[in-house]
C-alpha positions in Angstrom: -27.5 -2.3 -58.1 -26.0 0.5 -60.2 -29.2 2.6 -59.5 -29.1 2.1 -55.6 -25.1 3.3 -55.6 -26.2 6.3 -57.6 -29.0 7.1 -55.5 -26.6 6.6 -52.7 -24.3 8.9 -53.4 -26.6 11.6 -54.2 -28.0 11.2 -51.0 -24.7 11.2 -49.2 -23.8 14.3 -50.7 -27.1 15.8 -50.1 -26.7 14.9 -46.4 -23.1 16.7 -46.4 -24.0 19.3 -48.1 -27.0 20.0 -45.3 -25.0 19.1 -42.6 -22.1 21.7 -43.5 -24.7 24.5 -44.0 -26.0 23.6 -40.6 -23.0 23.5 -38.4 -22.5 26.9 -40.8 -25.2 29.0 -39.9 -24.3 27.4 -36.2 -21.1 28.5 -36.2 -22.1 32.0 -38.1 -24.8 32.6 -35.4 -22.0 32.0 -32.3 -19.9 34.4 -33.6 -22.8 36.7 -34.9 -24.2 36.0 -30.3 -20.0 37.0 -29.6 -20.0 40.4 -31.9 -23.6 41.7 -30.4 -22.5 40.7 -26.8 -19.6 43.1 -27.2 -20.7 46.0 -29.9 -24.3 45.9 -27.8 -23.7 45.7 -24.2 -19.7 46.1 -23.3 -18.8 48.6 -25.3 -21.4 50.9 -25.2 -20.0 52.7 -22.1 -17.1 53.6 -24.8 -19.9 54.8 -27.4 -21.1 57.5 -24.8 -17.7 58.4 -24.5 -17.2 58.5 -27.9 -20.4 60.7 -28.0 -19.0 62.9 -25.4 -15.8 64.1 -26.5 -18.0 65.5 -30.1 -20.6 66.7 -28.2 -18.9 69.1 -25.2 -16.2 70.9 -26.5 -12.9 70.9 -24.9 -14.0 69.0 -21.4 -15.3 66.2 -23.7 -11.7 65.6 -24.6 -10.5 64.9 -21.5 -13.5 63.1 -19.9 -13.5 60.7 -22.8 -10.0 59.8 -22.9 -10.5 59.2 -19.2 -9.2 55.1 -19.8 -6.6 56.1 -21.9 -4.8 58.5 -18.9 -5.9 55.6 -16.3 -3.8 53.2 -18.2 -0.7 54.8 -19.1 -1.2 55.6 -15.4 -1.6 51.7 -14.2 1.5 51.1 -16.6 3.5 53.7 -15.4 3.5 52.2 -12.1 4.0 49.0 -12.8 7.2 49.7 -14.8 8.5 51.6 -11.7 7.6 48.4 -9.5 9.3 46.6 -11.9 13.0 48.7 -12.0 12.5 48.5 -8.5 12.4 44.7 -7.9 15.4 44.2 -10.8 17.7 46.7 -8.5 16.9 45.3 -5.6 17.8 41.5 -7.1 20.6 42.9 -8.7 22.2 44.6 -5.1 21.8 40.9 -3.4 23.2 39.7 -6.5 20.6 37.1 -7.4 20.6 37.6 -10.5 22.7 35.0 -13.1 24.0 37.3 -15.6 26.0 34.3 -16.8 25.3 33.4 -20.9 24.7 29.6 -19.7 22.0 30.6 -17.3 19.5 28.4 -19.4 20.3 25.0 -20.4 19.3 25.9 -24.4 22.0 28.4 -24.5 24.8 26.1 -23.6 
């Protein structure tokens, strides 16, 4: 009886010990499938850019910081937007400036 528990427990362990590696190198290889998907494919656009701005001089600069200017561009106008709709609640005085305005503060 002693021998079968023994044998038991080796083999359980055995069994854990393969079925952690397993769901390892599963788990390994998703995340290995998530890094070539973006270093391979979607940002390689960026790597020619990248490529770019060493390779032409002065025009390189510009052309590869291209995303850059488009998004301090997109946020620029979107803060405006932004002031804009707070002024325009604030004249129709919507807005509760009041400390109690949420029931957490009270």
């Amino acid at each position: 009886m002693v021998d079968f528990l023994k044998t038991l427990v080796i083999i359980s362990i055995f069994y854990t010990f393969v079925l952690v590696n397993i769901t390892f190198y599963k788990m390994r290889s998703f995340f290995e499938g998530i890094q070539s998907l973006f270093v391979d494919f979607l940002f390689a656009p960026l790597d020619v850019l990248r490529h770019t701005e060493n390779n032409t001089g002065y025009w390189g600069w510009w052309f590869a910081n291209i995303f850059s200017w488009i998004a301090i561009g997109v946020c620029a106008y979107f803060v405006v937007y932004w002031c804009k709709q707070l002024k325009i609640h604030q004249d129709n005085n919507e807005e509760n400036q009041d400390t109690t305005a949420h029931s957490f503060l009270k």
